[in-house]
Each structure stands twice: as C-alpha cells, then as structure tokens.
C-alpha positions in Angstrom: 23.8 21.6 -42.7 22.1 23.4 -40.2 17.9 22.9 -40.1 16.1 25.5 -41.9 12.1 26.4 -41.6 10.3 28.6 -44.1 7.6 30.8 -43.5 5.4 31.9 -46.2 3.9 35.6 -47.0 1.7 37.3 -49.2 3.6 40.6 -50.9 0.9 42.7 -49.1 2.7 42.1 -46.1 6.2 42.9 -47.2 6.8 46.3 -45.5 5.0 45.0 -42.4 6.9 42.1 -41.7 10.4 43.5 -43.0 9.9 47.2 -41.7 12.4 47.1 -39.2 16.3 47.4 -40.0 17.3 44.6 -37.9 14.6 42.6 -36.9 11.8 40.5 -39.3 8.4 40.6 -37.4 6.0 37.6 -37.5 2.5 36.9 -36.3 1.7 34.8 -33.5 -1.9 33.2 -33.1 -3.8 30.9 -30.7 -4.5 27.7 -31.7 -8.3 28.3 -31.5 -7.6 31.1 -34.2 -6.0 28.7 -37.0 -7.9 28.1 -40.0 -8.3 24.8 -39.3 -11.4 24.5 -37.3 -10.5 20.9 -35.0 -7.3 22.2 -33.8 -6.5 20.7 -30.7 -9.1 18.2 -31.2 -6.5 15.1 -32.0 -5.7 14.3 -28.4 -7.8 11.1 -27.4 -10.8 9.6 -28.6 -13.9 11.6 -27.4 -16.1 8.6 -27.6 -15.7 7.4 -24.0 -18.2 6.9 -21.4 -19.5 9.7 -19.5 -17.3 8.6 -16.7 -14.2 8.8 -18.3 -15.0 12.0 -20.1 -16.0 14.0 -16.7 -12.6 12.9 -15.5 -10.6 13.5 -18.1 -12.1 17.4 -18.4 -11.7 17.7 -14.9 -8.1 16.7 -14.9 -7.0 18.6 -18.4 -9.2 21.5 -18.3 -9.1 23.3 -21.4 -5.6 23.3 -23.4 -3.8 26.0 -22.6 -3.8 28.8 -25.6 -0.2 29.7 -26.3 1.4 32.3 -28.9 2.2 29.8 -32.0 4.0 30.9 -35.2 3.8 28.2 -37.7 6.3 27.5 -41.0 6.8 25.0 -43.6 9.9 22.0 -43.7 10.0 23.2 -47.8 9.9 26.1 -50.4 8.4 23.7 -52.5 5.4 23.5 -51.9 3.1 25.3 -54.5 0.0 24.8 -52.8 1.6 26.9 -49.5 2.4 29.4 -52.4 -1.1 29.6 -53.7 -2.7 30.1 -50.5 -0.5 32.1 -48.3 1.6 34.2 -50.7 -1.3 35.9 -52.7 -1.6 33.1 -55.5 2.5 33.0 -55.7 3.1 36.9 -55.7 4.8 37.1 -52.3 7.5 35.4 -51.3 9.4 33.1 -49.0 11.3 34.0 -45.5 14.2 31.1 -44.8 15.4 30.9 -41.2 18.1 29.2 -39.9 16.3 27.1 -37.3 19.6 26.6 -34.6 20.4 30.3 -34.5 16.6 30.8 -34.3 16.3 28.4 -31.3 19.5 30.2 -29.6 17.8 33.2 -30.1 14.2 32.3 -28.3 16.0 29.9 -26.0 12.3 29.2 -23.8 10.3 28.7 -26.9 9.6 25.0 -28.1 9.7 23.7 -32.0 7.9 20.0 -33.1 6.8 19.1 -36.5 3.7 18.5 -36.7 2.1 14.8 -37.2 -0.8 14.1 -39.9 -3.1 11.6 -38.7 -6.9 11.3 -38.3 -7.3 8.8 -35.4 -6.2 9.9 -31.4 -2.8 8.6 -30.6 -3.4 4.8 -28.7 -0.5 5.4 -26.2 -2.4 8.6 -25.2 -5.4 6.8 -24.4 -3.5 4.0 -22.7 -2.3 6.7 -20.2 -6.2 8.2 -19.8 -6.8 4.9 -18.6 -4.2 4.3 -15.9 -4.6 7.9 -14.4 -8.6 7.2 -14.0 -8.0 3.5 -13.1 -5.1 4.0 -10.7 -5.3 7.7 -10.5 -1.5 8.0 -9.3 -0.4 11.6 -9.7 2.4 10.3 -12.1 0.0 9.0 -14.4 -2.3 12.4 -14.0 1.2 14.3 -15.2 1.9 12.3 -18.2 -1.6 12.8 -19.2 -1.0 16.4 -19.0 1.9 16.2 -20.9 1.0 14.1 -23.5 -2.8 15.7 -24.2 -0.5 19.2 -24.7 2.4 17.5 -26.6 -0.4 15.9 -28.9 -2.7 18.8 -29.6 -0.2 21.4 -30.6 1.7 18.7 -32.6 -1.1 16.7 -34.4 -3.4 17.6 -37.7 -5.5 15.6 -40.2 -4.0 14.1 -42.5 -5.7 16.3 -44.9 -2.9 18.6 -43.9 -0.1 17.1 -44.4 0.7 18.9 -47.7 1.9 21.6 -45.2 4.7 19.7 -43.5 4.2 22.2 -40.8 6.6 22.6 -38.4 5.7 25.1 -35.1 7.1 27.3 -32.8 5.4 27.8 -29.6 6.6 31.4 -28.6 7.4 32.0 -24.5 5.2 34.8 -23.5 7.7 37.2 -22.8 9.1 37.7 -26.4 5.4 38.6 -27.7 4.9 42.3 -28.1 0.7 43.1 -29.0 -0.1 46.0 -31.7 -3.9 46.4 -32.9 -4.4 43.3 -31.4 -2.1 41.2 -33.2 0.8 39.1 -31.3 4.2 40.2 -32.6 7.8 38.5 -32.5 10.6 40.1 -33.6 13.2 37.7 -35.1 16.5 38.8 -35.5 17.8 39.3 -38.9 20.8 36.7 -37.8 17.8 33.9 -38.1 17.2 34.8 -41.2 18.9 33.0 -44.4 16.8 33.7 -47.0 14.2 35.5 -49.1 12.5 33.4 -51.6 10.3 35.9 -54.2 7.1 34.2 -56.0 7.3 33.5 -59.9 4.2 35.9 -60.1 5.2 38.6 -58.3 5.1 42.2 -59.6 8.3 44.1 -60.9 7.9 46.3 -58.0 7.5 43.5 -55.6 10.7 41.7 -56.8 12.8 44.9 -56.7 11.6 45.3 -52.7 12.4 42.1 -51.8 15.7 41.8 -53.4 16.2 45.2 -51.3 14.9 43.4 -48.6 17.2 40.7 -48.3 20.2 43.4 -49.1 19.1 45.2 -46.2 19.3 41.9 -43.8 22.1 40.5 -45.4 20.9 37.1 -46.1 20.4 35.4 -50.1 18.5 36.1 -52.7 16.2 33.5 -55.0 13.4 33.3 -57.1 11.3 30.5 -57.2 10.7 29.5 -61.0 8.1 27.2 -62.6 9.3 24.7 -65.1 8.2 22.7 -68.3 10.1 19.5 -67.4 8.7 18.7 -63.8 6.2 19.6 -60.7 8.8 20.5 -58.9 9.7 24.1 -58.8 13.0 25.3 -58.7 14.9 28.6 -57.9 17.6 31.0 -59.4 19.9 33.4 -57.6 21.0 37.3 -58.5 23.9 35.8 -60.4 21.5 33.1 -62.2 22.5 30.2 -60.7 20.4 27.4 -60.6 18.9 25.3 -57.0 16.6 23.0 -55.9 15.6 22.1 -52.6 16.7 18.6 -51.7 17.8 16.9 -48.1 16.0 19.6 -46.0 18.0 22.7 -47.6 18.1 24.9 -51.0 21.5 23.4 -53.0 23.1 24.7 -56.1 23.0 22.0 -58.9 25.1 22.3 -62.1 22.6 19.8 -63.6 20.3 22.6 -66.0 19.6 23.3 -68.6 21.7 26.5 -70.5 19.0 28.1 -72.1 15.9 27.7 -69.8 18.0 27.1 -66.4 15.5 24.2 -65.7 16.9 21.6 -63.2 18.1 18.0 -65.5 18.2 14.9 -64.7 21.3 14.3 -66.3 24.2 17.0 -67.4 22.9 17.1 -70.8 22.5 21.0 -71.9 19.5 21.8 -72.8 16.3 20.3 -71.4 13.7 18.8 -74.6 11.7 22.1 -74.7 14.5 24.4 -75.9 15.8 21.6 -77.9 12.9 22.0 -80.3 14.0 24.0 -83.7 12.4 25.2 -86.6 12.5 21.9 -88.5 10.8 20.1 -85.4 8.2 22.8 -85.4 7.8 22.0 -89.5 7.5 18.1 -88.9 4.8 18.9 -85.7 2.8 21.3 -88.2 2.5 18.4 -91.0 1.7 15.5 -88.3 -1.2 17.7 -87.0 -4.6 17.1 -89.1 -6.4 19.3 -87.1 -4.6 22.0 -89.0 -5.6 20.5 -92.6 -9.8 19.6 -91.3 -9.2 23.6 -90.1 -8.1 25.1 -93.4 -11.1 23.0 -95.0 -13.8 24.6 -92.6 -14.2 20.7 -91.1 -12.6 21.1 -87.8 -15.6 22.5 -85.8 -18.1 19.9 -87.1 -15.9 17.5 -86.1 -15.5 18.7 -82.4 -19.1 19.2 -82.1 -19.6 15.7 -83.2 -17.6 14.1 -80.9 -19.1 16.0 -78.1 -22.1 14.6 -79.1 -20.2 10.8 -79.3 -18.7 11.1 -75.3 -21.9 12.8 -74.0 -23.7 9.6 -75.2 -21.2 6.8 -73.9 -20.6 8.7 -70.6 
C-alpha cells in the first residue's frame, strides 16, 4: 500500500483549507517560524574553536529559508489531536503521499530524525573541508548542514513522527501574507473528524470529503486501550497499523471497540445488572456513606499521607 501522511487541523480552519472544489489548500512556513524555537540548530556541534566556527559561517552562510508544510506518519497520535485540531474538535486530512509526490514533482519529502546531539558524520566532513578545504568536501558540507537541519529535532519531539515537505517555490501562491499550496483533491484519501467535534462540524466534514471524493472516518476514544480507533459512514470498524488505516473485524458489537481476540463484546459492555449488584455490595464506601462515616474517613487519611509523604 501506497505511503500515506496526515496533516492535522483545527475545525476553525475547515472552510479555509477545504474552500475550493478541487483543490485542498495548506500553509507553508519558514523554518525560523515553527514553534519550535532551535530549528535548524541540529546541524554540528557549535562548541568549536573560533577558527572553525568563522569558517564554517563563512562557507554555510545562513540556511536557506524554504516554504515547508509539515504532517504526521499517524492519525493516532492524540497529543497531535490536542494541540493542533482545537483539543480534538477538528479533524484529520489523509494524503496519498506517491500521487502527492507526482503531483509537486520538484518538492522534496524526509522524515524527520529525533535526536539531541549534532550528527558525528556531519562534523567529520566540517573537518576535512577546513583541514583539506577541497571544494568536494566544501559541497558535502553544504549538503549535509541542509539535509540535517530541515530533517533533525529534539528528541522531545518525536511524539510528532513528523514527516516534511519542502515546497519548490513556484507552487506557493501568498495571500495576507500567508504561503499557500494548493493540493489536488487526487492527493487526498481521507478526512479523519475529531471525537469532540461539534454536530455542525461533523456534518461539514463528512460534506467535505463527499465533495473531494475521498473516505470518511471518525476517530473514537475507547475504554479498553490508549489507542484510538476510527469508524466509517457505514460503521465499520479500523485501526491504523503498518503505516495505513485497515478495516479489522476484531470489535466489539455493541461498543465497536477494536479486540484483541474475535470475542464479541469487549469487558465493558459485558457488564449486566447482576455484575453491577455484586460491585454495589463489594463497595464499603457505599455502607461508611449511608452511615455518615465516609467523609471522616477521607479526611483522615488525608491527614495519614500528608504526614508519611
């Protein structure tokens, strides 16, 4: 199956990205807009001698500032939802990253690595070009201090599994002062709507993904696991597994909850009134409640691990 990258969008920005009929339009930024404030900054190790530093800002200049447009590996990923769909009331845009590629044939894609040291090899080639200073060694050096800024984060990033698209020039159109590309609807394969998202929201972006022609989901929260999953108009069940969204018969009847196994109902709706009975009795918080002793009791043994902290 063909590679797929998703981008993620708060609902406020529904009709602006998806306004066009045939076309979904994006943002592009420069790296030295990101949020993250030492981007760029993973390329060698800064603490050189003067020497070496004079040469190697003489050589490199400063990185080049292209038109980026960054997505996500998964759908999964519920801290992406939290901070870049509006607290998981927008929604998810799946493209087909081949047709994509086809389509912006002089852009370039790379995942990006997590690490929170400069890359050795990198510095291995600082040192030949100011040692030997062959022009060679002055090119790879350019190469790889590019290469490794766009493509290297911190590791405290890696959550993202960030995967970017450095946009040629000639496919960004500038509105307001915003970089635009418009991505045909062909690239797209999916829209993914939040497990928060309004009624009204929901209805748009199933209309949306009508309009485009691609599939339908909604991402759902479970009981069972971390892992969210996501159910289609007909109220089939997938999970995202080997890089793409996969129906799995594996759920659970009632709830629709991924299972491990193809029993048919997960725990949860399992639970009947005679479970609920055998809980109620097992509970002596609820006897100490009905004899007024419950709040004493809690007070008490705030007092107990206040005391042994």
């Amino acid at each position: 199956m063909s590679k797929k990258l998703y981008k993620y969008v708060g609902s406020n920005y529904l009709d602006k990205v998806i306004k066009l009929p045939d076309v979904v339009t994006m943002k592009c930024s420069y790296p030295k807009d990101f949020n993250d404030p030492y981007e760029l900054f993973l390329t060698i190790d800064k603490r050189q001698h003067p020497k070496v530093l004079a040469f190697y800002s003489d050589v490199i200049g400063d990185v080049p500032q292209l038109p980026t447009t960054c997505f996500s590996r998964s759908p999964s990923i519920v801290p992406m939802w939290a901070h870049y769909t509006q607290n998981l009331e927008g929604f998810v845009i799946e493209l087909d990253e081949k047709i994509l590629a086809k389509s912006f044939p002089e852009s370039g894609f790379g995942d990006v690595d997590y690490q929170d040291t400069p890359t050795p090899s990198l510095m291995e080639t600082l040192y030949r070009a100011f040692e030997i200073g062959k022009p060679r060694y002055l090119y790879m050096l350019h190469r790889g201090v590019f290469s490794t800024a766009y493509y290297t984060k911190a590791s405290c990033w890696n959550y993202e599994e960030e995967r970017r698209m450095i946009v040629h020039e000639s496919k960004i159109r500038t509105t307001k002062g915003l970089m635009l590309v418009d991505i045909p609807k062909e690239c797209i394969t999916a829209l993914i709507c939040g497990p928060r998202a309004s009624a009204e929201t929901t209805t748009s972006i199933r209309n949306k993904a009508r309009q485009l022609g691609c599939n339908y989901f909604e991402m759902k929260i479970g009981r069972s696991a971390i892992t969210p999953f996501f159910i289609n108009s007909n109220g089939d069940t997938f999970i995202f597994s080997e890089a793409n969204i996969k129906r799995t018969g594996k759920r659970c009847v009632s709830c629709k909850e991924p299972l491990p196994s193809k029993a048919k109902k997960c725990s949860w709706c399992k639970i009947n009134e005679a479970h609920k009975v055998e809980a109620a009795k097992r509970n002596i918080f609820r006897s100490m409640s009905e004899y007024g002793l419950l709040d004493e009791y809690i007070k008490s043994m705030v007092e107990v691990t206040r005391k042994y902290k």
